[in-house]
SEZA-777511 format. One record per residue (C-alpha): residue number from 1; chain; x, y, z. Coordinates in steps of 0.2 Angstrom, whole numbers, plus 5000, padded with zeros to 4 digits. Example, Ala and Ser with C-alpha at 12.3 -4.5 7.8 and 13.67 -1.06 7.14 Angstrom:
BEGIN
<1, A, <5062, 4978, 5039>>,
<2, A, <5068, 4995, 5036>>,
//
This chain:
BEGIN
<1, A, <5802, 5499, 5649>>,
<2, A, <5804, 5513, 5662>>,
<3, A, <5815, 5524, 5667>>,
<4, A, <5819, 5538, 5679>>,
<5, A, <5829, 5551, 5675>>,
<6, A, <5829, 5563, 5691>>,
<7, A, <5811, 5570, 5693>>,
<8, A, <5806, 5565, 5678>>,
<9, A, <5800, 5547, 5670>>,
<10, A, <5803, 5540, 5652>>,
<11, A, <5791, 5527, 5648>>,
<12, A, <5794, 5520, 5631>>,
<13, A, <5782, 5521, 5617>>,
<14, A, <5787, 5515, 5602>>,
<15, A, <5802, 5505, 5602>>,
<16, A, <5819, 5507, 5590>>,
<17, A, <5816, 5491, 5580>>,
<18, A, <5799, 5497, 5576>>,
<19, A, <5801, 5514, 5572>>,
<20, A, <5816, 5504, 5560>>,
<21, A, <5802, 5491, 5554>>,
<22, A, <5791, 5509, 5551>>,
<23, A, <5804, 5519, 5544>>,
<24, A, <5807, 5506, 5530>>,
<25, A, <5789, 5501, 5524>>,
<26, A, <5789, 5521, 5522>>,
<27, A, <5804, 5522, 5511>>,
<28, A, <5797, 5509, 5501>>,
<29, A, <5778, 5518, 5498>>,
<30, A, <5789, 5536, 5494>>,
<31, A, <5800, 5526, 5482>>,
<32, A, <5785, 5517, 5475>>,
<33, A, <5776, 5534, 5474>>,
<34, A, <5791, 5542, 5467>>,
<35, A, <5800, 5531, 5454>>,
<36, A, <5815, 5538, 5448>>,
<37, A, <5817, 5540, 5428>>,
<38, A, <5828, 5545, 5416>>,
<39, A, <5832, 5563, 5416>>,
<40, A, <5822, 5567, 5434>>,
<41, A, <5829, 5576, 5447>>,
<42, A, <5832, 5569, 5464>>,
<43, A, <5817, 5566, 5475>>,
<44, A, <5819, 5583, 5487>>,
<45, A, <5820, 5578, 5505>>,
<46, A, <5817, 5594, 5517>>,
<47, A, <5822, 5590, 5535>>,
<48, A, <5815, 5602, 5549>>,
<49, A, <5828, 5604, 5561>>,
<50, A, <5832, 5598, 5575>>,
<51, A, <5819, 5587, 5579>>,
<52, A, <5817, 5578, 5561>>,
<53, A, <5837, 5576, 5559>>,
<54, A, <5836, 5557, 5566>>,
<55, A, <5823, 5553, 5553>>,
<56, A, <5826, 5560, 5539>>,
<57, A, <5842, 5553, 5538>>,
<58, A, <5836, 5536, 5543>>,
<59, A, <5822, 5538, 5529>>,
<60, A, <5833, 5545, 5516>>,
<61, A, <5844, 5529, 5517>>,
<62, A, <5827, 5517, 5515>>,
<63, A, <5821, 5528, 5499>>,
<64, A, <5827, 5518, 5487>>,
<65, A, <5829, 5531, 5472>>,
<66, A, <5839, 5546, 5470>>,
<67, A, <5837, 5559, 5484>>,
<68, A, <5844, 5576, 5490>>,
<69, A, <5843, 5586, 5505>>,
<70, A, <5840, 5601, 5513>>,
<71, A, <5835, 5610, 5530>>,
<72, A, <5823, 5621, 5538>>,
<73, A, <5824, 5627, 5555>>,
<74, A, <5811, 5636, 5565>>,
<75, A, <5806, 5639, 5582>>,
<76, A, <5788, 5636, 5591>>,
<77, A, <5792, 5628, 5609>>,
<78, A, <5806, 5635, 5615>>,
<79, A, <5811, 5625, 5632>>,
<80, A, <5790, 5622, 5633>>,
<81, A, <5781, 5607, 5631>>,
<82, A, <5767, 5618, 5623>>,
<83, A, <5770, 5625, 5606>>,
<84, A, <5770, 5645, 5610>>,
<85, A, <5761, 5648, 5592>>,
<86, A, <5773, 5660, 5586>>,
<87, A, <5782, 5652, 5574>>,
<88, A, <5799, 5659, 5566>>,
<89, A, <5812, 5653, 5555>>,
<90, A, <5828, 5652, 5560>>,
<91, A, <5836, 5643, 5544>>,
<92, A, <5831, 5643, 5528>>,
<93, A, <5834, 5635, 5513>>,
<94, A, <5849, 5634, 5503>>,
<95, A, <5844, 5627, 5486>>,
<96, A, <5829, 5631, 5476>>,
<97, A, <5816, 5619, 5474>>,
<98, A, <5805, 5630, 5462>>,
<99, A, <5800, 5613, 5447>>,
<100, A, <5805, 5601, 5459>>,
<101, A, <5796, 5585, 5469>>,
<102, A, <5798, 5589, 5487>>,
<103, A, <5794, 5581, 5503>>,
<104, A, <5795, 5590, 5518>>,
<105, A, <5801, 5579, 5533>>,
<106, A, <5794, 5584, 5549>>,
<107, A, <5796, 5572, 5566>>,
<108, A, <5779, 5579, 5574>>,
<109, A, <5761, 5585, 5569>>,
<110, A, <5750, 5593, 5580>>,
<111, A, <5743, 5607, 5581>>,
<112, A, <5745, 5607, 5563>>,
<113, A, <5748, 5625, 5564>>,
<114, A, <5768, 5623, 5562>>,
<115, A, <5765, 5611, 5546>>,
<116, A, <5753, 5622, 5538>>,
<117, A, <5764, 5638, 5539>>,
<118, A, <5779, 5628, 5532>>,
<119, A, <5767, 5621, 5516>>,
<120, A, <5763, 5638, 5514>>,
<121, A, <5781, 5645, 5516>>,
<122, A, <5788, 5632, 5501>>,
<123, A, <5774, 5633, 5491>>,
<124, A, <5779, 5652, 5487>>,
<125, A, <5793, 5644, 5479>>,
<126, A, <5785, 5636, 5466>>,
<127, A, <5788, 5616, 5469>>,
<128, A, <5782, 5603, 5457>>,
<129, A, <5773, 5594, 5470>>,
<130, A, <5774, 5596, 5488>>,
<131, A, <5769, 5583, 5503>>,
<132, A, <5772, 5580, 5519>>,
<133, A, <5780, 5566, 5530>>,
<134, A, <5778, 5565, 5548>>,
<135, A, <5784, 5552, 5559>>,
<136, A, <5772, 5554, 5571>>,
<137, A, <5755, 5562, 5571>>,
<138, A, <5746, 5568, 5588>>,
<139, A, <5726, 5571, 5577>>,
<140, A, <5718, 5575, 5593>>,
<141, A, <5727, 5591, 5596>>,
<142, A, <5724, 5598, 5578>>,
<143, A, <5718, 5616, 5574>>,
<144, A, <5724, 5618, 5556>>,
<145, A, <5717, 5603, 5548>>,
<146, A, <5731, 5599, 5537>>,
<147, A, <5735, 5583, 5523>>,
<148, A, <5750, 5571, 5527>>,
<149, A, <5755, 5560, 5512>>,
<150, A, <5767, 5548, 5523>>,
<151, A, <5764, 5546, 5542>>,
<152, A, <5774, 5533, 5554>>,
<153, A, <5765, 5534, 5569>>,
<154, A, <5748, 5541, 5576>>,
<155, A, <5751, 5542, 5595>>,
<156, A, <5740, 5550, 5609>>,
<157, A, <5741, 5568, 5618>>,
<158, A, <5757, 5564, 5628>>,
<159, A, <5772, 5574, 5628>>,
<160, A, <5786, 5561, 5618>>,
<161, A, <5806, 5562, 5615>>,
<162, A, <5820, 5553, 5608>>,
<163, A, <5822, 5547, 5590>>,
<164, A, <5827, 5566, 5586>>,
<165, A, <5813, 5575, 5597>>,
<166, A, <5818, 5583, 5613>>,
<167, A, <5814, 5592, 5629>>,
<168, A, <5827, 5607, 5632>>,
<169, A, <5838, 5601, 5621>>,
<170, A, <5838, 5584, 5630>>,
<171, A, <5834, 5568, 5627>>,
<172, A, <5835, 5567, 5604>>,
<173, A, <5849, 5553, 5605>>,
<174, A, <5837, 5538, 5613>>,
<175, A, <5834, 5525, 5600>>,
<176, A, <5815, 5523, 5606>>,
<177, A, <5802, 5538, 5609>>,
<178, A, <5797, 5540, 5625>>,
<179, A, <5784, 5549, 5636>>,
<180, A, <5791, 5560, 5648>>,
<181, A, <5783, 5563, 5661>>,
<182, A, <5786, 5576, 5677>>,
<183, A, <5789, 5590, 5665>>,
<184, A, <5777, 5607, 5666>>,
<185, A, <5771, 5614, 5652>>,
//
């Protein structure tokens, strides 16, 4: 399915009833992963806003086990469809994690540059273990190489919103992910 949305196109990727279908078999592999005992704290669930918001909430609910929640935020594209390479936090944390099982949530890898700064950044704080989810993972634009536990989709070099991720603020509400194109970088 297509659509156009002024100068720019929409050209659907992954469909909402598969990223569902996806985000479930996930849940079930972190909760096999992570079984929930007597005495353990909840299974850490760190969002990276805004793109992530849609599916960590979506995977939270398909983790079968105790979980809890937090957010990150940082900054790397701006309005661009390149990352600028300059990454800054714009939210941090509001509960420690230091003894914890955490999994940071992210909606894209790339570059892997953004990821690997974050694993650093929480790993200063002393987690029990630390992984990271991704949704989708873009391998042929990678730089940092980096090590994803839990990965939805691998997809190709094409600039992709909806389900959370956006252009300009545009675009995180569409059930499916798209490719948008007619958008300069």
């Amino acid at each position: 399915m297509a659509r156009a949305d002024g100068s720019r196109q929409l050209d659907c990727l992954i469909p909402a009833e598969r990223i569902r279908q996806r985000v479930d078999e996930l849940g079930r592999r972190i909760a096999a992963d992570y079984p929930q005992r007597d005495g353990d704290s909840p299974l850490h669930l760190i969002g990276v806003l805004k793109g992530a918001i849609v599916f960590v909430a979506d995977l939270a609910r398909a983790i079968e086990r105790e979980v809890s929640l937090d957010f990150l935020g940082i900054r790397s594209y701006g309005a661009l469809t390149e990352s600028s390479g300059e990454i800054r936090l714009t939210k941090d944390l509001e509960e420690d994690i230091a003894g914890r099982d955490v999994l940071l949530v992210e909606d894209i890898v790339d570059t892997g540059l953004t990821v690997e700064w974050l694993r650093d950044h929480l790993q200063r704080r002393g987690p029990r273990s630390l992984r990271v989810a991704t949704l989708l993972d873009k391998p042929s634009r990678r730089i940092q190489p980096v090590e994803l536990a839990y990965v939805g989709f691998e997809i190709p070099d094409e600039f992709v919103v909806g389900y959370g991720l956006d252009y300009a603020q545009r675009y995180r509400n569409l059930a499916d992910i798209c490719v948008l194109r007619g958008v300069a970088g």
